[in-house]
Steps between C-alpha positions, in 0.01 A plus 500: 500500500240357232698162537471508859110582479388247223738219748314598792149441314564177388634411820191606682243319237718219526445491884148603506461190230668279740280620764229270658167595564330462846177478483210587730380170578845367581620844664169418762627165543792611590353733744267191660814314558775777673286727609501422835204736626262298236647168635388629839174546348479174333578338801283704733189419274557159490584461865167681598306276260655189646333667833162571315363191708680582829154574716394081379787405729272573781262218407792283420522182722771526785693266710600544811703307804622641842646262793533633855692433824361539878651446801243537782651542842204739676330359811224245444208436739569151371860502477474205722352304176681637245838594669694805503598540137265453184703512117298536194586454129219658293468403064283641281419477146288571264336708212296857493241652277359822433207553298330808317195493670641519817537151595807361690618174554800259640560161497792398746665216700623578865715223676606589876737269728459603871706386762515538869792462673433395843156386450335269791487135349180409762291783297668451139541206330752662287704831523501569123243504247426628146207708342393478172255674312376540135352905553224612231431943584294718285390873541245689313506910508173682526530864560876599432614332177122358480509235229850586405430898444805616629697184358438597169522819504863429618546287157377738334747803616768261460507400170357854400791682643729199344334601158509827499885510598549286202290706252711829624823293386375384167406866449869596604612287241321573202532892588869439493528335150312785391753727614714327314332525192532860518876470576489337215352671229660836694838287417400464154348882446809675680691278248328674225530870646872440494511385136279828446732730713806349304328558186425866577884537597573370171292760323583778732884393385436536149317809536797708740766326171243636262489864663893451578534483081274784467646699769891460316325580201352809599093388336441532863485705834650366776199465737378192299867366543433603902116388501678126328756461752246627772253194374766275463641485878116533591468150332777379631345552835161340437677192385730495847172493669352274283797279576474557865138402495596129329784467776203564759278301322760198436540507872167512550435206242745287668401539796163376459582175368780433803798605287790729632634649226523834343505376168266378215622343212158386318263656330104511590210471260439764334097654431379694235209729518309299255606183761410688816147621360420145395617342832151353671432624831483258800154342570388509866389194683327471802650709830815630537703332726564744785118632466477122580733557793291758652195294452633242666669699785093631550378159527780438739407820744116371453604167605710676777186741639296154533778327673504758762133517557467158545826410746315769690159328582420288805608138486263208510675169410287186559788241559522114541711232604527096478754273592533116570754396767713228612714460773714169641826486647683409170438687172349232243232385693448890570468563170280235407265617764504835336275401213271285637249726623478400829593847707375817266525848600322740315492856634256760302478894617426844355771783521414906542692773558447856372726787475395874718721746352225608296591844408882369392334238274295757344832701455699173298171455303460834348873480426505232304156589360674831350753292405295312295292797353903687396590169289159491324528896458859408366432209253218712364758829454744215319218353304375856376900619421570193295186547322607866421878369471393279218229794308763738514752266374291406204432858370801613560674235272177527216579897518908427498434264193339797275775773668797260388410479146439870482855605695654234243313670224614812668863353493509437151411859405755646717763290345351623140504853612851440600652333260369800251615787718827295457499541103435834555760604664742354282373695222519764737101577517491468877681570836704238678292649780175365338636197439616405877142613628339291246777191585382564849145486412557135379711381786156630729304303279744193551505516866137602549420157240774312754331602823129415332605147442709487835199593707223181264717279561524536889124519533490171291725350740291652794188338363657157489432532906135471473529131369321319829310196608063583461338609819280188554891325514614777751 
């Protein structure tokens, strides 16, 4: 049986010296590249910052061409000139603009061959002709969208909502490697409470053999022989659930970085408490990405409540038109006349109209004004948590530091304590009693020391989330 134990030791150091060590860094790359919820992220902040610009497309110059087809068979007063059918084949071309104060513009080309079939040849010299025309149109806004108001207001929800989507995502991403952080170091800690729970079984087994020898020999009563065995299949059970907790968290750990398997072979980096203590805590820069979000979803709503107020006001355009025109039985000389100058058509006029649903306008308004007021009342409630967030965060860590050293401290004298009750009892000063309740005291100690560094190490990784771009950037 000795054999069999020393065989199995060497076996295990040999493995556990074999065994590679994963560590955080590359455990989080890992994550970043099969996690597929942090590859959504990824992809969903860079796809809304692609978009941060969308609203500038509405300034962007745009082409445009439509052609047309008529075939005109109504009843003419002068059907006797033109005969009984007219056809029509309508081209246009040409480029629009849209401004930020409000202006509007297009530059086009229209080309138009009419023909009449049936058309009297003592009235019309010919029965076909062509139209051409180089077409220069402009409109200026003065009440709605005066000066390009409501225009950029319109950018300005755009790429705000575009923004904010994409800050949301890069908070989704960064909250999820520091989830995994704590998987992590949870990995590494449960690691440790099994090595502790195996080490209590061991010492639990030595102490029921110890009482077992006593018991044969009679130097003892049997209720330390029963209080022994008692402690030993207690053990036993903490380390099952110790066990069971590094199955869970093995899942759990795999899981996170896009692995299915139940199984993990490496080993994690280990802390000490002297490690842990000395580890610097994050620094935080500028805002927090999804109090950035919410900032940026208020501008959006504020954007939004002017947008409404504005598409809601009386119209008064001032609009022009100029063209040049040609027009000749064949198309080049058509054309040609096009450009010369010699038959302009300008056309200038103002354009009103005003809405009378008063009371329903009123109605939208206020809507989107409260709106407005709920995402500025939210982005201040999100500014004023992750303020808090980050105080809390800070003191709790500084008081953690100064409770970790004193629960190790606190560790180390329960293992002292122990280890003496244990040299009393085999001289036979002391109850095996004693000794288990002392044994337990240091296991406490162990757990509560476990749980202390457990709980720094997740707020360290929480605190990595504050890491965001200044405000005057935002």
């Amino acid at each position: 049986m000795q054999k069999i134990r020393v065989i199995l030791c060497l076996f295990l150091g040999a493995v556990s010296v074999q065994a590679a060590e994963l560590k955080l860094n590359d455990f989080l790359d890992q994550v970043s590249k099969g996690n597929q919820s942090y590859t959504s992220s990824e992809k969903r902040m860079e796809g809304e910052q692609a978009k941060k610009d969308e609203g500038d497309l509405m300034l962007a110059y745009s082409f445009f061409t439509n052609y047309q087809n008529s075939n005109d068979k109504r009843e003419s007063t002068y059907s006797f000139i033109t005969g009984d059918r007219v056809t029509n084949n309508t081209l246009s071309f040409g480029f629009n603009k849209l401004t930020s104060f409000g202006f509007s513009g297009s530059l086009h080309y229209d080309i138009s061959s009419t023909y009449m079939h049936g058309a009297n040849p003592a009235f019309l010299s010919s029965d076909q002709y062509y139209d051409t025309r180089p077409v220069l149109e402009f409109s200026q806004s003065f009440w709605q969208n005066a000066f390009g108001r409501q225009t950029r207001a319109i950018i300005e929800a755009t790429d705000a909502k575009n923004l904010s989507t994409s800050y949301a995502a890069s908070y989704d991403a960064k909250k999820l490697l520091s989830d995994a952080e704590a998987i992590y170091w949870k990995m590494s800690l449960v690691k440790d409470l099994v090595q502790i729970k195996q080490d209590n079984l061991t010492r639990a087994e030595k102490i029921k053999e110890w009482a077992q020898r006593r018991s044969k020999s009679n130097l003892a009563d049997n209720v330390d022989l029963l209080q022994a065995e008692a402690n030993f299949k207690m053990t036993q059970l903490d380390l099952q659930g110790a066990l069971d907790d590094e199955k869970e968290a093995t899942r759990l750990f795999n899981t996170m970085r896009g692995v299915d398997s139940d199984e993990f072979k490496d080993d994690t980096e280990k802390l000490t408490v002297e490690g842990v203590v000395a580890m610097p805590l994050p620094e935080r820069k500028g805002i927090r990405d999804d109090v950035a979000s919410f900032k940026e979803a208020a501008r959006a709503a504020d954007a939004s409540a002017r947008i409404s107020i504005d598409k809601n006001r009386p119209t008064l355009d001032l609009f022009s038109s100029l063209s040049l025109n040609g027009r000749d039985p064949n198309f080049s000389p058509s054309f040609k006349e096009s450009w010369r100058g010699n038959f302009p058509y300008t056309v200038v006029g103002v354009k009103f109209s005003a809405p009378l649903d008063f009371l329903s306008i009123h109605k939208v308004n206020s809507g989107y004004e409260l709106d407005k007021v709920a995402a500025e009342y939210s982005y201040e409630r999100k500014q004023f948590e992750s303020d808090r967030e980050w105080s809390n965060l800070t003191k709790k860590v500084t008081d953690l530091k100064e409770r970790l050293k004193i629960a190790k401290e606190l560790e180390d004298a329960q293992f002292k304590k122990y280890t003496y009750e244990q040299n009393r009892l085999k001289l036979g000063k002391t109850t095996t009693y004693q000794v288990i309740t002392f044994e337990q005291d240091y296991a406490t100690a162990q757990y509560n020391r476990l749980n202390m560094q457990l709980q720094m190490l997740q707020m360290i990784g929480t605190m990595k989330t504050f890491n965001g771009k200044e405000e005057n950037q935002i």
